[in-house]
C-alpha positions in Angstrom: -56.9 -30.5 65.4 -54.6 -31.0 68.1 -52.6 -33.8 70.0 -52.5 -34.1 74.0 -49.4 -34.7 75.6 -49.5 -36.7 78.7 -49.5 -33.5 80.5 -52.7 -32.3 79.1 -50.8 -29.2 77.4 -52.1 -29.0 73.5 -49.5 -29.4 70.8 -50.4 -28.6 67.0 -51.0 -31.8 64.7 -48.1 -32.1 62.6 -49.0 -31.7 59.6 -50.5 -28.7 59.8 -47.1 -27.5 60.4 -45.2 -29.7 58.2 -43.8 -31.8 61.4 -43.8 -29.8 64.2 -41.9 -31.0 67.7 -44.4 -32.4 70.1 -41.5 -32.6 72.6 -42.6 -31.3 76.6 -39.5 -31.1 78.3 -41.2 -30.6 81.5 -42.9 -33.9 81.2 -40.2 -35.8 80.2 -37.7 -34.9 83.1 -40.5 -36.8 84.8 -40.1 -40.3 83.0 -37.8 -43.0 83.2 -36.2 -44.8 80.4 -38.7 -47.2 79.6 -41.6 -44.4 79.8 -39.4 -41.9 77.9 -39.3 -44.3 74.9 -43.3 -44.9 75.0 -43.7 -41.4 75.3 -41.5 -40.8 72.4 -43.5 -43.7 70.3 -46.6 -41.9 71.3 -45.4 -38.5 69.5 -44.1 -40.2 66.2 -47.6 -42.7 66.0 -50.0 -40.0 66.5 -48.7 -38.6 63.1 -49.7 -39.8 59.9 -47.2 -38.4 57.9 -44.2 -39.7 60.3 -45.5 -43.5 60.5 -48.4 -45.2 59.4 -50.6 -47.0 61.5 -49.2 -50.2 63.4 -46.2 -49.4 60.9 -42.8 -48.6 62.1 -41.1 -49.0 65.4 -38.8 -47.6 68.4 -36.1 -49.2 70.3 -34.3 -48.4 73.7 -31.1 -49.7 75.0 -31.6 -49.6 78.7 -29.2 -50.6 82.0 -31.7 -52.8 83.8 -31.4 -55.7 86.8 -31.3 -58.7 85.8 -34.4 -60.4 87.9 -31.9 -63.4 88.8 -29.0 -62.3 89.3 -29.2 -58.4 90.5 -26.6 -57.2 88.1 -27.2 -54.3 85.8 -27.7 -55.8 82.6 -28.5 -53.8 78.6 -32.2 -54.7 77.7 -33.7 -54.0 74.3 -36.8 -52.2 74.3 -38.3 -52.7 71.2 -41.9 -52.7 70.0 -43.8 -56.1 69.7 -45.3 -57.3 67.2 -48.6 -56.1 65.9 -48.7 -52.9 68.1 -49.6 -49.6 67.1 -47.1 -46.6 67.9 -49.4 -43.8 68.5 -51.3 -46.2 70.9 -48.9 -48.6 72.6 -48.4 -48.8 76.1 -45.8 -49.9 78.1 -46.7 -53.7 78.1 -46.6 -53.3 74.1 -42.7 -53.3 74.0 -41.1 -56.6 73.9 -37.9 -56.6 76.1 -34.5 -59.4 75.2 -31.6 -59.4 76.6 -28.4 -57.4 74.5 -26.1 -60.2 75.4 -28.0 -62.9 74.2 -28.8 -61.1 71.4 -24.9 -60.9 70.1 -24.4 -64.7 71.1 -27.4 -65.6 68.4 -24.7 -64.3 65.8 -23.0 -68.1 66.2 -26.4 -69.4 65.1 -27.1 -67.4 61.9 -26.3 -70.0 58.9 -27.1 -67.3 56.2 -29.4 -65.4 54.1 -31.4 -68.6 52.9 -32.0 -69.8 56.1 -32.9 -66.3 58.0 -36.2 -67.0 59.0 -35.3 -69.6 61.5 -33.7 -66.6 63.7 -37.1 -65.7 64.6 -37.4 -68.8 66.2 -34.6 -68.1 68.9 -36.1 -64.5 70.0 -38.0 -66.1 72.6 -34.7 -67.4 74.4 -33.3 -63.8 74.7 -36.6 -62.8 76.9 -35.6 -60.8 79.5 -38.0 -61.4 82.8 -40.2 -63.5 81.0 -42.1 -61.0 79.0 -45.0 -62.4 77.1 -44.9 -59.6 74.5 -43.8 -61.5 71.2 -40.5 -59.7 69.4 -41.1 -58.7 65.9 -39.1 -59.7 62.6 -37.8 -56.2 63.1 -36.2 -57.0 66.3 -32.4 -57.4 64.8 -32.7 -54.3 62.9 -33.1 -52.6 66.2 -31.0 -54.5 68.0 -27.5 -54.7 65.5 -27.2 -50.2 65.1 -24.6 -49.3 67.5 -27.0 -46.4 69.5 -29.2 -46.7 72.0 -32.0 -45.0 70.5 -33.3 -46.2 67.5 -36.2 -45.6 65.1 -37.5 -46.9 62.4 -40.5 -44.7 60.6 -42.2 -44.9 57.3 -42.8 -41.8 56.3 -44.3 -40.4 52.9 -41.6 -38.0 52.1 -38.9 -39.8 52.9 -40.4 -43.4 51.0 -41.5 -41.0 48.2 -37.0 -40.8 48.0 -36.7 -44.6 48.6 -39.4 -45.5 46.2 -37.5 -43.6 43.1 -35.8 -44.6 40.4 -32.4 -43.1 41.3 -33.5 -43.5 44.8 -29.6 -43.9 46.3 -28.2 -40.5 44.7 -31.2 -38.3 45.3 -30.5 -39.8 48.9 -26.8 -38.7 48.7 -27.9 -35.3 47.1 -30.2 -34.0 49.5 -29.0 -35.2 52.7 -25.3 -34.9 51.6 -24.2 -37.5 52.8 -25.7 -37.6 56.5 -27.9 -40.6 55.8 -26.5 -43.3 54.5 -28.4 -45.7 52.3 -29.3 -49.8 51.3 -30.9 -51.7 48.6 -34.1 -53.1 49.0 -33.9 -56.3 51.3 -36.8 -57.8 53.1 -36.5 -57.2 56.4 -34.6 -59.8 58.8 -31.8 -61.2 60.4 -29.3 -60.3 57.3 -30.7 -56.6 57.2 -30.1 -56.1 60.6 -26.5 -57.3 60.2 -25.6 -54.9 57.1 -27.7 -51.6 59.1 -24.4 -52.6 61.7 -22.1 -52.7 59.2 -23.0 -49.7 57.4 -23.4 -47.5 61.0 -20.0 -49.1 61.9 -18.2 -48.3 58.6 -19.6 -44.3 58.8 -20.3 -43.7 61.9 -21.0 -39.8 61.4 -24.3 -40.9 59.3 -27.7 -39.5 61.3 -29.7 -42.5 59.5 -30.7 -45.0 56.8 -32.5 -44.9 54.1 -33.9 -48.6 52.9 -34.7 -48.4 49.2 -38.4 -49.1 48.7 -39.4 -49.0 52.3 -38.3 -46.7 55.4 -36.4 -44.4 57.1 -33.9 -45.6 60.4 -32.9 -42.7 62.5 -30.7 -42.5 65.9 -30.1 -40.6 69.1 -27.9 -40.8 72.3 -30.9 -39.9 74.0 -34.6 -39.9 73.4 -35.4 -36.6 72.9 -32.3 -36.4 70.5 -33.9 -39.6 68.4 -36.6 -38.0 68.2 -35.6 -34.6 67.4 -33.4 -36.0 64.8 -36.3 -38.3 62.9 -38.5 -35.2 62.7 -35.2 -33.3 61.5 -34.9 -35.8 58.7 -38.5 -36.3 57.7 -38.6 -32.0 57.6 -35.6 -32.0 55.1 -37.0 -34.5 52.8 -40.4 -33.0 53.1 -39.0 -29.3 52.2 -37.0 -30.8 49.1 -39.7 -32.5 47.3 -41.8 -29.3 47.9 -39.0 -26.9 46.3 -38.1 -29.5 43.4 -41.2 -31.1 42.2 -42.1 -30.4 39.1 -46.2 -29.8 38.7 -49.2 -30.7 37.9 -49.0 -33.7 40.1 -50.2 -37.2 38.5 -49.5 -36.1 35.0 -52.2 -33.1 35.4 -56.3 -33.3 36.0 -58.1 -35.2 33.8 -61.2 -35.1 35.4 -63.0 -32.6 37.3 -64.2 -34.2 40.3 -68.0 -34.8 41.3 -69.6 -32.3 43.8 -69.7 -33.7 47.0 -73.5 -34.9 47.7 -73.0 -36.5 44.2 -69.9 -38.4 44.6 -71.3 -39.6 48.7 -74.4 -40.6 46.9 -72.9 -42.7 44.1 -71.1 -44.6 46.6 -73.8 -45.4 48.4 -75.4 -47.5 45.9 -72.0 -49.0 44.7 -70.9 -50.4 47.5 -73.8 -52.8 48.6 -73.8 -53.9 44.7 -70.2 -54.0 45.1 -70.2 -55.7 48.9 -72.7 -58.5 47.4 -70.2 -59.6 44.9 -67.1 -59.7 47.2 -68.8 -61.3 50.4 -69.5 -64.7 49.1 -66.4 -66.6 51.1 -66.1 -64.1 54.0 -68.2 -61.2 54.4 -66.4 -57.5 53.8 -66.9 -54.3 55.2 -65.9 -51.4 53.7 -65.3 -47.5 54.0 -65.5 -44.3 51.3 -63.2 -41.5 51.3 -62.8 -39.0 48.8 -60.3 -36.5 50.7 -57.9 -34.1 48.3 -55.3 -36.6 47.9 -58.0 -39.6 47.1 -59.6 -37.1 44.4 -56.4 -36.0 43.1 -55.1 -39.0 42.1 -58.5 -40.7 40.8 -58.9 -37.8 38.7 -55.5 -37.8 37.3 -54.0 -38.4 33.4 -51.8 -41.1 35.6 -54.4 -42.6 37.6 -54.2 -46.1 35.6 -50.6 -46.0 34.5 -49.2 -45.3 38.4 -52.2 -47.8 40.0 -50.9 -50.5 37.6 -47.1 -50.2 39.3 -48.2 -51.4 42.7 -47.2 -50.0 45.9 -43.2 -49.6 47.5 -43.6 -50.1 50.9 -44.4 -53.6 52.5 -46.7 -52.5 54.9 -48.8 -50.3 52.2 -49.6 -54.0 49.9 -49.5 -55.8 53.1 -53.1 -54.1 53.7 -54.1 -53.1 50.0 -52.4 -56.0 48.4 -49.9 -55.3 45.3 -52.2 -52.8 43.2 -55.9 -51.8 43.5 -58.7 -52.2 40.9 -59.7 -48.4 39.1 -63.0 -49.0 37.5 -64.0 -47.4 34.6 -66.3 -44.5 35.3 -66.3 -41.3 33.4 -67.0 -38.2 36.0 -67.9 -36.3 33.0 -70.4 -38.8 31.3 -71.7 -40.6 34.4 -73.2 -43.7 33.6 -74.2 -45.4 36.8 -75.9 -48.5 35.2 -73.1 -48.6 32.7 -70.9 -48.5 35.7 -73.0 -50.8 37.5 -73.2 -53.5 34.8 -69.1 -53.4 34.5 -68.5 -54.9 37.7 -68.6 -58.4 37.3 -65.9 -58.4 34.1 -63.8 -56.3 36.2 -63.7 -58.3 39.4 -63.3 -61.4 37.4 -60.4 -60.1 34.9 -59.1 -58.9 39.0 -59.4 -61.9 40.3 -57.3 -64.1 36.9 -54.9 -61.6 36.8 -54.2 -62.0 41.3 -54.4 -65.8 40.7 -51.7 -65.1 37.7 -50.0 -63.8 39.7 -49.9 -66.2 42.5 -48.9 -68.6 40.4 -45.9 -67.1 38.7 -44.3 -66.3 42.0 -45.6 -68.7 44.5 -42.8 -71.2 45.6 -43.3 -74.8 46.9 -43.8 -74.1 50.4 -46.2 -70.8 50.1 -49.3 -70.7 51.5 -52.2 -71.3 49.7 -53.7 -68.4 47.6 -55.6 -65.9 49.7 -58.6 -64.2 49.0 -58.4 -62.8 45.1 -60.6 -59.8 45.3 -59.4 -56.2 45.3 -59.0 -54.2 48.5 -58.9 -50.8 47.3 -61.3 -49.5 44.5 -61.2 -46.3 42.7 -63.5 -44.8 41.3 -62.6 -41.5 38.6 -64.2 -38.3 40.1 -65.4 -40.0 42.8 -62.7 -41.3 45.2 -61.7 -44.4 47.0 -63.5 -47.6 48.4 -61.8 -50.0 50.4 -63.3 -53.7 51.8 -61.8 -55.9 54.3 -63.4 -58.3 57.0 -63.6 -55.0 59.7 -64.3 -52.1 59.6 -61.3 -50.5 61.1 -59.1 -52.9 58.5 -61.1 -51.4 55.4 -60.4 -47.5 56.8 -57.1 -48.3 57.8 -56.4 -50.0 54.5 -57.8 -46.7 52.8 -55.4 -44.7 54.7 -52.5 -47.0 53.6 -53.3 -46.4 50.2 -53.3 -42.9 50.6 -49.9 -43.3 51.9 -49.2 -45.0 48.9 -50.2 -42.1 47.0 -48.7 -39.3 48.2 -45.4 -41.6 47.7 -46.4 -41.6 44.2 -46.8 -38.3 44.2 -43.6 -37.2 46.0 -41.4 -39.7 43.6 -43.3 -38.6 40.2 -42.6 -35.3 41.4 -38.8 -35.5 41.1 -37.8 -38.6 39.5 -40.0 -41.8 38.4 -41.7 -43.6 41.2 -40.7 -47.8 41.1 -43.1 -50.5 42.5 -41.3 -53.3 44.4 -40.5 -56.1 42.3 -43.6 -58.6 42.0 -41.8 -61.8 43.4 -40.3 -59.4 46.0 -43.9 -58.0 46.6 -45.1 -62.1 46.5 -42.6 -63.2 49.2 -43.6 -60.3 51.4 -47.4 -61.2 51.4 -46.8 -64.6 51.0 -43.8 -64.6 54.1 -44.5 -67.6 56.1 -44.2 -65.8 59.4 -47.0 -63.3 58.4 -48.8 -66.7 57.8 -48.1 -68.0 61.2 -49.3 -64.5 62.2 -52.6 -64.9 60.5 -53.4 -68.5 62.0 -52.7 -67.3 65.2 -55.6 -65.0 64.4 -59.0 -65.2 67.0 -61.5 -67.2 65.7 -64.5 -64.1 64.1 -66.9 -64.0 66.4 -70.4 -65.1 65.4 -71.4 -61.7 63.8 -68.3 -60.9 62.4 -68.5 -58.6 59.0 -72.3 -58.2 59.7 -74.1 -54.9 59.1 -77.3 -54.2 61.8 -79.3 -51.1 61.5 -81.5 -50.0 65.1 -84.4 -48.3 64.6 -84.8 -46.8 68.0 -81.7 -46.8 69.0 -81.4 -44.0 71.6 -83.8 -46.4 74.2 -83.2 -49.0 76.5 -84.2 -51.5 74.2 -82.3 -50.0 71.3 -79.1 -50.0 73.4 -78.9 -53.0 74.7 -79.9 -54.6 71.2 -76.5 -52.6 69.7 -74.6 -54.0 72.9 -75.2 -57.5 72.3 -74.6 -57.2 68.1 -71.6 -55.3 68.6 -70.2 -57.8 71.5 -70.5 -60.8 68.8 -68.7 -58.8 66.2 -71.2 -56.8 64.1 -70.9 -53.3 63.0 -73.5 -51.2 64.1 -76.2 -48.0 63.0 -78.4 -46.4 65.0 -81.1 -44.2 64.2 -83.6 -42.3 66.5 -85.4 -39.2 66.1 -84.1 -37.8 69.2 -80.5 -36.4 68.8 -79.9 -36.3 72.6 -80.5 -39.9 73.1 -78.7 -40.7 69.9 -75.4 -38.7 70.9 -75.7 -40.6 74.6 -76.5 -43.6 73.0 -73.4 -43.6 71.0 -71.1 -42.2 74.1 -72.1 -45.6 75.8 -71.6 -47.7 73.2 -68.2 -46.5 72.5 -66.5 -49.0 74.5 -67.9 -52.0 73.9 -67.5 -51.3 70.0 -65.2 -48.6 69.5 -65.4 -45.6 67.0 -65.5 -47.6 63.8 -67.8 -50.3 64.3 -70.7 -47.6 65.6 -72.4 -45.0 63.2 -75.5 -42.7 64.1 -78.0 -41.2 62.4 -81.1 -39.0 63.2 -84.1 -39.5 61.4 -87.3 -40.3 61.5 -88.6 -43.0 60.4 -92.6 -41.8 59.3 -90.8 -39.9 56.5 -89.5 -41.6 53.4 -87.0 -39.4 52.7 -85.3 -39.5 55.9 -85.7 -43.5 55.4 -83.4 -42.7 52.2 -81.3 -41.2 54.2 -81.0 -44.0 57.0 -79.9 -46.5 53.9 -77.4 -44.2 52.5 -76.1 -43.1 55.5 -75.6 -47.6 56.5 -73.9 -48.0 53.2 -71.7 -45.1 52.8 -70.2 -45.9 56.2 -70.2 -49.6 56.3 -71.2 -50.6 52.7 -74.6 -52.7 53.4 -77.0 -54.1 55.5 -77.4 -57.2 57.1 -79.2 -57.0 59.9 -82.4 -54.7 60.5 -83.6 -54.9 64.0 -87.0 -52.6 63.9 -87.3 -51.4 67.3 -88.4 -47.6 67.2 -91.6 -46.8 69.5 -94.0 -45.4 71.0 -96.4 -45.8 73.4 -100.2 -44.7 74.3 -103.5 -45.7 76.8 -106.8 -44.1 76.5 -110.3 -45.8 76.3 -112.1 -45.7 72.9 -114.2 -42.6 73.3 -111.2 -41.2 74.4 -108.8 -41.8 71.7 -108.0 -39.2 69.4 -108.1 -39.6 65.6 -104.1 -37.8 66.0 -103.3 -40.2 68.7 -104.7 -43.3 66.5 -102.7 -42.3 63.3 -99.4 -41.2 65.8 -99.6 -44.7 66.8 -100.0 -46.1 63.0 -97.4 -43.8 61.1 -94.7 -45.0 63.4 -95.6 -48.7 64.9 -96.9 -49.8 61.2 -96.1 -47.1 58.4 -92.9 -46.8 59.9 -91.8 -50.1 60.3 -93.3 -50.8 56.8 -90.9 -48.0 55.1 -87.2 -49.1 57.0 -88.0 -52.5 56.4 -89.0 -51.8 52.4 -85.7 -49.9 52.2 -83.8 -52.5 53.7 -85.0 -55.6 51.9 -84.5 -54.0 48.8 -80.6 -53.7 50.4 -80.5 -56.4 50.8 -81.6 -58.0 47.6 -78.7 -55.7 46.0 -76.0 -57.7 47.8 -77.7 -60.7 47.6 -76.2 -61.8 50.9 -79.8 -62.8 52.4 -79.9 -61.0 55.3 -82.3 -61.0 58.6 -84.8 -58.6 59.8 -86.0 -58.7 63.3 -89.4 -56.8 64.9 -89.3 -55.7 68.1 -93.1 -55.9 68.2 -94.9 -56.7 71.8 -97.1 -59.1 73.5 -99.9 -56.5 72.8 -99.7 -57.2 69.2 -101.1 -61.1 70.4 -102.8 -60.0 73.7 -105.8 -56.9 73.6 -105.4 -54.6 76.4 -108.8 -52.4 77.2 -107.8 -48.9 76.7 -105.0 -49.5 74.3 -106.8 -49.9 71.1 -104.2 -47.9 68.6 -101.5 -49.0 70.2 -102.6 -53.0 70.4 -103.7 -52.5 66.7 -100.0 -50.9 65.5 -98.7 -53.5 67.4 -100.7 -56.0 65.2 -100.2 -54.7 62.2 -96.4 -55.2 62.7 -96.3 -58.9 63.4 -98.5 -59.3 59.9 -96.4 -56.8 57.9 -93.3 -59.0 59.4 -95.1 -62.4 58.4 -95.9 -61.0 55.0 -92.2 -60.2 54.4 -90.7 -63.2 55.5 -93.2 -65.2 52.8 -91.6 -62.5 49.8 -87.4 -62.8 51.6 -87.3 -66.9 51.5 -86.4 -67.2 47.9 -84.2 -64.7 48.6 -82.6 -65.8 52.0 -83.9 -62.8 53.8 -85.2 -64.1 57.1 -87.9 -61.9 59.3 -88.7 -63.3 62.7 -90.6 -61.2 65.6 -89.8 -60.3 69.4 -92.6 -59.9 71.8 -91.5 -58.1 74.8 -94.0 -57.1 78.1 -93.4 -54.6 80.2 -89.9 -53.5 79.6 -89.6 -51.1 82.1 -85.9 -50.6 83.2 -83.9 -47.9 81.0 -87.5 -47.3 78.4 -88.2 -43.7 77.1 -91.5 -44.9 76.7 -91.9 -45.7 80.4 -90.3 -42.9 81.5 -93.4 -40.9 80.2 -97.2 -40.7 80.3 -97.6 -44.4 79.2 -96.6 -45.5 82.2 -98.7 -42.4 84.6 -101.8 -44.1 82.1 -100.9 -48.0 82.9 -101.6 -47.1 86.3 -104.2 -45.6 85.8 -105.8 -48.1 83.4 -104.6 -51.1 86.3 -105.6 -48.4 89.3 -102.2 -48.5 90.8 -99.6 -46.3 91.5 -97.2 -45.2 89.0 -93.8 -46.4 91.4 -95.7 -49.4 91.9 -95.9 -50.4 87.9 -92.8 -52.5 87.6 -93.4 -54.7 90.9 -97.8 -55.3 89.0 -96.2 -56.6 85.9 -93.7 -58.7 87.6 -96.4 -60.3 89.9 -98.5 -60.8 87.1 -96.2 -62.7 84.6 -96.6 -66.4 85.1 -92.7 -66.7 86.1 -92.8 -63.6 88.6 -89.7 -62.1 86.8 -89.1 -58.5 85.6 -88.4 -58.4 82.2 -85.3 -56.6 81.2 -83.7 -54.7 77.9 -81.0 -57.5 77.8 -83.4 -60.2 77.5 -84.6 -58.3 74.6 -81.3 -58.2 73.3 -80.3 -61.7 73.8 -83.8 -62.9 71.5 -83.4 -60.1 68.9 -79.5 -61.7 68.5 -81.1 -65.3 68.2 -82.7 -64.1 65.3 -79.7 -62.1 63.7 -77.5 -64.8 64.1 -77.0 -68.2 62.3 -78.6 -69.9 65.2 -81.9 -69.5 63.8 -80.5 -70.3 60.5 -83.4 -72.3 59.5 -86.7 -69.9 61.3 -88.4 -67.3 59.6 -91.9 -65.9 60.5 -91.7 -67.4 63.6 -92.5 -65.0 67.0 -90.6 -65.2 70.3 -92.4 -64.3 73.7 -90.1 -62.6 76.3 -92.9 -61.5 78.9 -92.2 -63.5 81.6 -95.1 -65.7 80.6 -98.7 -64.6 79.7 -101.0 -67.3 79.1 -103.2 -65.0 76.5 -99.8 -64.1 74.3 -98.8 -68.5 73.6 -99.1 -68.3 70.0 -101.3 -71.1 68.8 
């Protein structure tokens, strides 16, 4: 794998070589200030092992005009809140004036009352820049250089997050990085990084107990060059003094692969279900080395039970995870199955313990209570938030958290934050102020829709529509070429994680199998099935084949009948209700002369869809119908011999189909896939709360088709 600089030229991901330079001279004599430090921010973000993601941040001291006045003034560039270092752009960085910054001094009234600093940020704006500052800001801001970073890399919190954290510090950087005691980050942290820069002004950087790595340069490329330096050093210690097996030694042997994806698949709806009741969850499998390593470790439960070090790690996973007990080597999944509710529950009293011990009189109130991060012995790791992209990243946090672990056990004993410490971090009042300044979810939000032909015009602009009101989508099709475009398109109005794809078809109950496993593993459920996949066909009776009648059958009716008994049955695992949504057609109401298997499929799907709406009621499982006409515009099914045989059938040209339909429809209006769209989402979303068996007409408006 590799990264792209700006100039195209390929770099090696660093890990592969254990932090490799990224650095294109060429390019950067090219940049100003400003541009050198997001290129600069780019490199470190893009790495895994240098910064998490959205952890960390950069800082520039730069000469600029003052917009009022003319004069050259210093300006700290410094990343904004909530942004994301590998993909931050130039409007990400919040920028304060230097002088203003040293006149807040006369404001600061101590430790107890540090928050309030946050507060004055805003008046040291420089050109009116809307990009908030972070609570970082002063750490940035107070070091005497004019290039600073502040990364959060696993071998260097792996030192921080020891026991005897401040001499192994002292030993293997000998003394070129100085280092603090834990503090939460602030105003008074900021002040003592000064203090300690001014006192030894030879150290290269800072190490923060518990939490981070500061670094420094005269220029950019030298702060950067100088991180990597540090991070490389720390990295090549742990490797020559860490004393092995890792985690204590293997306890377990790990599942194969197709058994441990397959486990999780039918965990995580069971698990989804009994998580989802406030605010539904999403959630995301990954059993990579490090994951499989630790879960099948003598330490596992001894080293999960300490927490995590680093704020930003609990700040996404909370303070520990939940390891459920599951024996690789005995697998019991109904045994396993059956544990869950004791073990969320004895979760939940021991979080709300916890609350409760350390909450003060002005915290918020308790949050949700459920784990974030599940592990499962010889199987790996399951992580649920209210995204997708927040359950994977969370996952990915944790991972940091365990090769921490790893590093620190290696060469010393790892140490947790203390809890209240841990408490007043996820507790802070500005990340509260943070979360209520959160968009409202969108209507869809945390839902799970699986498309049945997804790779069609229909099918697409079904996924647009769920994905624009915050669901997370699947698409299936037999046709890999229209899946893979399918998925290109969609990409930016959902982005990687909220889009999956699978190819199947849908006549064959195996590859049904596969459809469900394939929604669960990468989102955990199923909410929404909108059963869409078609095809088309015209002859007169005499004419219609026996292959042509079943063709029409297998996939309109049998097909529709397997996705739908795969999903319900989802679906009644989770417990969530749910809604499933037939993309059937006016000929299902309507018989068209020389049409007779595909009119009859079309039948048989608005009864199969009646018939399951009467057995998902008690069960809040909702199935309503859409009845397009003559969807012509982006079909597949148009695009072939249906349409050359419509003609035919109506004795017009084929160019001339779409204008006959649209003069025939009582409203003289074409009908497109959007309008589709817009009913099938009517019907997935809480709007139509209270309908079930119930059949929409989007035609256009054909007398035959009024239901009655």
């Amino acid at each position: 794998m590799t990264i792209a600089s700006p100039t195209g030229l390929a770099h090696p991901k660093a890990g592969q070589s254990r932090i490799a330079s990224a650095w294109d001279e060429a390019y950067a004599a090219t940049l100003d200030e400003p541009q050198l430090l997001l290129y600069r921010s780019n490199l470190l973000g893009a790495d895994k092992e240098i910064t998490n993601f959205g952890g960390g941040n950069t800082s520039a001291k730069i000469a600029m005009p003052d917009p009022l006045t003319g004069q050259t003034v210093e300006v700290l560039w410094v990343k904004g809140s909530g942004g994301d270092l590998g993909s931050i752009k130039l409007d990400g960085f919040a920028t304060l004036y230097m002088d203003k910054l040293e006149a807040l001094r006369s404001r600061y009234r101590g430790l107890e009352h540090e928050d309030e600093m946050v507060g004055y940020l805003p008046h040291c704006t420089y050109n009116l820049n809307a990009r908030a500052a972070s609570i970082d800001t002063p750490l940035h801001a107070y070091i005497p250089r004019r290039h600073v970073d502040h990364m959060h890399p696993d071998a260097v919190i792996a030192i921080a997050a020891c026991k005897n954290s401040r001499d192994l510090t002292a030993r293997i950087f000998e003394g070129e990085l100085g280092w603090l005691p834990w503090q939460r980050p602030g105003y008074d942290l900021g002040l003592k990084l000064e203090q300690l820069v001014r006192a030894q002004p030879h150290l290269k950087g800072i190490v923060l107990e518990g939490h981070g790595l500061f670094t420094w340069g005269d220029s950019a490329r030298e702060c950067y060059e100088n991180t990597l330096n540090v991070i490389r050093r720390a990295d090549a210690w742990l490797a020559a003094n860490s004393r092995t097996p890792a985690f204590g030694g293997a306890r377990y042997q790990a599942l194969p692969k197709a058994e441990r994806a397959a486990l999780a698949a039918r965990i995580m709806p069971l698990l989804r279900g009994k998580i989802s009741k406030g605010e539904y969850k999403l959630g995301h499998f990954d059993d990579s080395q490090a994951v499989l390593d630790f879960v099948c470790s003598n330490d596992l439960a001894a080293l999960a039970a300490l927490g995590t070090s680093c704020p930003d790690h609990f700040l996404r996973t909370k303070i520990r995870p939940l390891v459920l007990d599951f024996s690789p080597q005995q697998p019991d999944l109904a045994a396993l199955e059956a544990s869950l509710d004791a073990a969320l529950e004895a979760y939940r009293q021991d979080y709300a313990a916890y609350y409760q011990r350390c909450a003060r009189p002005n915290s918020p109130a308790m949050r949700d209570p459920n784990p974030v991060i599940y592990l499962i012995p010889g199987v790996g790791m399951l992580s649920f938030a209210k995204d997708k992209a927040t359950a994977r990243i969370a996952g990915e946090f944790y991972i940091n958290a365990v090769n921490v672990m790893r590093g620190a056990n290696g060469v010393d004993s790892y140490v947790g934050l203390p809890e209240q410490e841990a408490f007043d971090i996820e507790y802070w009042l500005l990340e509260e102020a943070k979360l209520q300044r959160m968009p409202k979810p969108k209507s869809l939000a945390g839902r799970i829709a699986l498309v049945t032909g997804g790779g069609g015009g229909i099918g697409q602009a079904v996924a647009r529509q769920l994905l624009a009101e915050g669901a997370c989508v699947m698409l299936t099709d037999i046709d890999q070429s229209a899946l893979d475009s399918a998925q290109q398109s969609l990409l930016k109005h959902g982005g990687p994680d909220a889009i999956g794809v699978v190819r199947a078809d849908i006549t064959s109950e195996a590859d049904v199998t596969t459809i469900l496993n394939s929604v669960a593993l990468r989102f955990g459920g199923i909410d929404l099935l909108v059963s869409n996949a078609g095809i088309a066909s015209a002859s007169p009776l005499q004419d219609t084949s026996l292959e042509v009648w079943q063709r029409n059958l297998s996939v309109l009716a049998t097909g529709y009948f397997l996705v739908s008994r795969a999903a319900f049955s989802s679906m009644l695992t989770q417990g969530l209700g749910g809604s499933i949504v037939y993309v059937a057609s006016k000929n299902g109401l309507v018989a068209s002369a020389g049409a007779s298997a595909y009119c009859t499929a079309k039948a048989a799907e608005i009864h199969l869809a009646r018939c399951i709406a009467l057995e998902g009621a008690p069960h809040g499982i909702r199935v309503n119908v859409v009845n397009p006409d003559a969807v012509i515009r982006g079909s597949r099914i148009w695009d072939g011999k249906w349409k050359e045989e419509r003609a035919a059938s109506n004795k017009i040209e084929a160019d001339d189909v779409e204008e006959f339909y649209r003069q025939r429809s009582m409203l003289k209006r074409s009908v497109l896939p959007e309008d589709i769209a817009e009913a099938v989402y009517f019907f997935a979303s809480e709007k139509s709360a209270k309908s079930t068996g119930n059949i929409l007409n989007v035609d256009a408006g054909n007398a035959g088709a009024f239901t009655r």
